[in-house]
N, C-alpha and C positions, 0 to 999 in steps of 0.2 A: 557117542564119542567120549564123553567123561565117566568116571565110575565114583559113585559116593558123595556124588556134589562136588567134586574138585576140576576146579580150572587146568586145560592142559593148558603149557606153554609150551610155542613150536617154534623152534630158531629157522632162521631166514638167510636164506643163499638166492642173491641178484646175479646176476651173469649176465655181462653185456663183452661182447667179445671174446669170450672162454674165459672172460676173468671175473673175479667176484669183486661185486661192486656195493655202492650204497650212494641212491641221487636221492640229493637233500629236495624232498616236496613236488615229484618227480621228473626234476629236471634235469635233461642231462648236461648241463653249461655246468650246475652242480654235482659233480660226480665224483668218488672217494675210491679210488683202488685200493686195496687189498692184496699182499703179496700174499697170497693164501690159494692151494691147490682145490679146487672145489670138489673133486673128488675126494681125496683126506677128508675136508672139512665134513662132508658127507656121513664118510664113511664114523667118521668119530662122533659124531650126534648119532647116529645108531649103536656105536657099539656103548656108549652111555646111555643106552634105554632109551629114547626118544622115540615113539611110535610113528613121527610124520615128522617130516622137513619139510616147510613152504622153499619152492624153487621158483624162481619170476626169471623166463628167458623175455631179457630187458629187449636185447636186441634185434626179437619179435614183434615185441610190442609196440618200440619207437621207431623203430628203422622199417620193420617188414624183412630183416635180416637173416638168413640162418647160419648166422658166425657161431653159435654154441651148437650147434647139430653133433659135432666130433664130441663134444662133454656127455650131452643127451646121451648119445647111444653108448659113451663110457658108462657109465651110471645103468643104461639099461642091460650090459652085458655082463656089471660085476651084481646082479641083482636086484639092484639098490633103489630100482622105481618101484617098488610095492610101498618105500616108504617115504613116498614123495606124494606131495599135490603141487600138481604142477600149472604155470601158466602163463601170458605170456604171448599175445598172439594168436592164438586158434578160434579162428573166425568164421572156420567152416567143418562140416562133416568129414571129408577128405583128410585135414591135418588132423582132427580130434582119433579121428579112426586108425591114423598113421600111425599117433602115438601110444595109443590102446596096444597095439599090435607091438611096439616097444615097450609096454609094461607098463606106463602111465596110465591105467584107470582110471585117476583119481585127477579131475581134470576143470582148472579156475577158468569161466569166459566169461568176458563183459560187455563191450562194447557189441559181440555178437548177438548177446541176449536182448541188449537193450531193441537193438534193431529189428527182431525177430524172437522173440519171447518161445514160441513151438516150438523152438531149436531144443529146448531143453527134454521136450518129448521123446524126439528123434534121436537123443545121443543117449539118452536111459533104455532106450528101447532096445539099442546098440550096444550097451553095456558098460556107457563110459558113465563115473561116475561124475556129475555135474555139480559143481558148486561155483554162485555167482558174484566173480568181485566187483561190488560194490563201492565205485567210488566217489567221493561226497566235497566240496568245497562250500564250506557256507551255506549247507544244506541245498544246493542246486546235484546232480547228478556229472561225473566226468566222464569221457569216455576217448577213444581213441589213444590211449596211452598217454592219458589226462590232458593231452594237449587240445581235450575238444568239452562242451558246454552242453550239458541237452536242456529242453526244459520240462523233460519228462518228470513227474511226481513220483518221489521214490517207494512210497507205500502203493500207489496204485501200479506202479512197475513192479513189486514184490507180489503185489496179489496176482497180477498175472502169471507170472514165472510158476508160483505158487503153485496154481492151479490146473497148471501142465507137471506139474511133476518136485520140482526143487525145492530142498527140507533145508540148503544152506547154503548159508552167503559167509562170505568174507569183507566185512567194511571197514574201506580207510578212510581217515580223515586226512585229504589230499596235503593239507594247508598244516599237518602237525609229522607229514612220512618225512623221516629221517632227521629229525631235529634234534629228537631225544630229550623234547621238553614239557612229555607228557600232551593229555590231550582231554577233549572236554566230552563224556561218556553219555550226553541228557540225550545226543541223537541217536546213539546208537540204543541205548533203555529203550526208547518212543517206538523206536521202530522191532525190535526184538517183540517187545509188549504187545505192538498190534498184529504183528502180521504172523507171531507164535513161531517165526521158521527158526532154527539153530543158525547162532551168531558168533564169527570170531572176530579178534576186535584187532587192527592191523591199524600202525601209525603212531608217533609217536613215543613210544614206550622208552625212558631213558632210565630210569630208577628201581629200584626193590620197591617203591610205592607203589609207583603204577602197578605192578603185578597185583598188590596188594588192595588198591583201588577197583581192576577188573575181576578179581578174586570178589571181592564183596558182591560187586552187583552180580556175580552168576549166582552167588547165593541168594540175592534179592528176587534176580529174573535169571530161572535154573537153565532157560535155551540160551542165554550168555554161557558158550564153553570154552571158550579160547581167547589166548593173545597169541599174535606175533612177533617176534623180538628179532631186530636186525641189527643196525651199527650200536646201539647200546651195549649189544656182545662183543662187536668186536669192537669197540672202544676200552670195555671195558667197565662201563659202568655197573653192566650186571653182569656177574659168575656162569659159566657154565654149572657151577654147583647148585647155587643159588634156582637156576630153570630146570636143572636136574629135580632139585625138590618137589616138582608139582607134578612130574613125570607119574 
């Protein structure tokens, strides 16, 4: 994913409703509209060089909704899902395969893995590319579109996925997503460190520091490759220029 030791940074499009959104810690009592076309927005992190857009269909995840279906297949017909990882709901073989077939390859499940670890065999096998998000409150495991607890051990949940096939996760820290006030990196190092899979680091990010802080530790620990960056951009705290630079 990286080239020469450098951290990418991936800007982030939520879509709950066809609209681009941003729930503060993922709640949606806490939600932040966006007058903003997700399509443009799309289309303009690509043509600024961005290899991959993280896209979360929110209202997959929390509802069981398919209100951004009409986005999805825009996006998949102006080309534009090769450079997506997309997620969101897909809980089974059926939708993952749907959207393979819409051009989504590259495809986040969580809750599904937790429950079913194989699952990741079966969709590599199939050709979708699997990467596990990873969500974390206080070091316990979230799931069902964080509205749920497990008490599963997130390193012996890793070794398992692991050893069915998945080289990457995506981990938020649930308690720091969309605050913008940074976030605390000792659990994601422990876990990067032990379990060796490739790690992006989603949550939290409000500053040119934070870049600057997960920039560090992927030099420290080289399978740290990425951030996530969402209302920080579109607040404004950090440039599109600025995440352009790590492109």
């Amino acid at each position: 994913m990286k080239e020469g030791g450098a951290m990418l940074v991936i800007p982030a499009i939520d879509l709950y409703e066809g609209r681009v959104v941003r729930f503060e810690k993922g709640r949606k009592e806490n939600c932040r509209f966006y007058e903003l076309d997700p399509i443009e927005l799309l289309e303009t992190f690509v043509w600024e060089g961005f290899k991959l857009v993280h896209v979360v269909d929110l209202s997959a995840a929390i509802d069981g909704s398919r209100s951004n279906e009409a986005v999805l297949k825009k996006i998949a017909s102006k080309d534009l899902a090769r450079f997506v990882q997309l997620g969101g709901g897909i809980r089974d073989v059926e939708r993952a395969l749907k959207l393979k077939e819409m051009g989504f390859e590259r495809q986040i499940l969580s809750s599904a893995l937790v429950e079913n670890p194989s699952l990741v065999r079966e969709l590599l096998a199939r050709g979708v590319d699997v990467i596990f998000s990873l969500d974390t409150s206080q070091g316990k495991v979230r799931v069902k579109g964080w509205n749920g607890q497990s008490d599963v051990d997130a390193i012996e949940l890793l070794e398992r996925l692991k050893n069915f096939g998945l080289r990457r996760v995506v981990h938020t820290d649930v308690d720091a997503d969309g605050t913008m006030k940074g976030r605390d990196l000792r659990f994601t190092r422990k876990l990067a460190i032990e379990t060796q899979l490739e790690f992006i680091v989603a949550g939290g990010a409000g500053s040119v520091e934070d870049l600057k802080r997960v920039r560090e530790l992927s030099f420290e620990v080289p399978n740290v490759v990425g951030l996530i960056v969402g209302r920080a951009f579109y607040e404004g705290k950090i440039s599109l220029e600025v995440m352009r630079s790590y492109v």
